[in-house]
C-alpha positions as CSV (number, residue, x, y, z in Angstrom):
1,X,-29.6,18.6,50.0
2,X,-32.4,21.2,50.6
3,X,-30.1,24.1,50.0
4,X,-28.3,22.7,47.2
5,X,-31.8,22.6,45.6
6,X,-32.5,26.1,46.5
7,X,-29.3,27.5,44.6
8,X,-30.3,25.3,41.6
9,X,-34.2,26.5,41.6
10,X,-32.5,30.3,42.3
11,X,-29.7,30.1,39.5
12,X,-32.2,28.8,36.9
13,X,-34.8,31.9,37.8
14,X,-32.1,34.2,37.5
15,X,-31.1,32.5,34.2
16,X,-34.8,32.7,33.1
17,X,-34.7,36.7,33.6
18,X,-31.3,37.2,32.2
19,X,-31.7,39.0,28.4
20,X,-35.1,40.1,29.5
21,X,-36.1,43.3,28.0
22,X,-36.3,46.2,30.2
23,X,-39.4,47.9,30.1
24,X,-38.2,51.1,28.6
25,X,-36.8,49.0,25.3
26,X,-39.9,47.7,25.0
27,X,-41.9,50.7,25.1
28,X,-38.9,52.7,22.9
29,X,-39.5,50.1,20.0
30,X,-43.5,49.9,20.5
31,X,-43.6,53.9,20.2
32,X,-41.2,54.4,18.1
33,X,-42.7,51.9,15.2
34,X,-46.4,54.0,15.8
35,X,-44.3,57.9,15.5
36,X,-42.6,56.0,12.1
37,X,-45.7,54.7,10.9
38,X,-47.7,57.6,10.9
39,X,-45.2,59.8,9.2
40,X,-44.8,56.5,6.6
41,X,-48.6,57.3,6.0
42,X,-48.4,61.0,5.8
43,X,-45.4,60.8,3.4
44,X,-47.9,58.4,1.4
45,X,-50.3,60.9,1.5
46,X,-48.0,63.2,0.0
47,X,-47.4,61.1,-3.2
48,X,-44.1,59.5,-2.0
49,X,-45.5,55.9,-1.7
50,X,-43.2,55.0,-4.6
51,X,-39.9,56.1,-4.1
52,X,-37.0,53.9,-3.0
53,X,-36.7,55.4,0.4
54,X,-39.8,54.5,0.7
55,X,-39.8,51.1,-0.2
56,X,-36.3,50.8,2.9
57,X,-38.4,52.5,5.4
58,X,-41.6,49.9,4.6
59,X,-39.1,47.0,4.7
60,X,-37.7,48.4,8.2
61,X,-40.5,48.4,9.8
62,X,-41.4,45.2,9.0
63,X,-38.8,43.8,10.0
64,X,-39.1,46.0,13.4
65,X,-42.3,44.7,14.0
66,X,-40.6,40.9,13.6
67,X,-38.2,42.3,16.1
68,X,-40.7,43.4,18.9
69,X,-42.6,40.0,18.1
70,X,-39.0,38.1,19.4
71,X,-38.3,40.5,22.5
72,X,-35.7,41.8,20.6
73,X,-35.9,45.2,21.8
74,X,-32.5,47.1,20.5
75,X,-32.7,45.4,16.9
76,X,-36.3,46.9,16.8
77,X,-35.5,50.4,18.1
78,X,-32.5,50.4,15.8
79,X,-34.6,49.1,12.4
80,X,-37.4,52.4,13.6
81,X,-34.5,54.6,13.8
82,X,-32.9,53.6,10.4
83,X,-36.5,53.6,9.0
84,X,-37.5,57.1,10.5
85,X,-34.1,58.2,8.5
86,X,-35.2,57.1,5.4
87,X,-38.8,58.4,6.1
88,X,-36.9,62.1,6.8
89,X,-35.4,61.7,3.4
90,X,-38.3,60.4,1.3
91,X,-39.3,63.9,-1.1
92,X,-35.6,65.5,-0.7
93,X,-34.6,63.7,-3.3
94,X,-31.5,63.0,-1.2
């Protein structure tokens, strides 16, 4: 009876971990979200607050932020890359 507890309290704590992030996601989305914002605030500085890239790369983030806030690592890192995209484009006029 002991053991079959055992495997139950084992099972459930390796259920618990499964999905966790590993710490390199979490750091991936945490610095990649500080790199995007800053050029977000450089290209605002430039006079590109109002353009429609912009406005994607604003709405990105946000929702990468949302993402960190919910451990979900790889939908973050992939919102900051798609953000840092439009960021690159944002006074091409591309």
């Amino acid at each position: 009876m002991k053991s079959i507890f055992t495997v139950v309290l084992l099972s459930g704590l390796l259920l618990g971990c499964a999905g966790k992030p590993v710490g390199g996601d979490a750091r991936l989305c945490s610095d990649g979200l500080e790199i995007a914002e800053r050029e977000l605030s450089d290209a605002q500085a430039r006079g590109f607050g109002e353009t429609v890239d912009y406005t994607r790369a604003v709405s990105l983030l946000g929702a990468a932020k949302i993402q960190r806030e919910f451990g979900k690592y790889p939908n973050c890192i992939d919102k900051v890359e798609r953000a840092r995209h439009y960021i690159g484009q944002i006074g091409r006029g591309e």
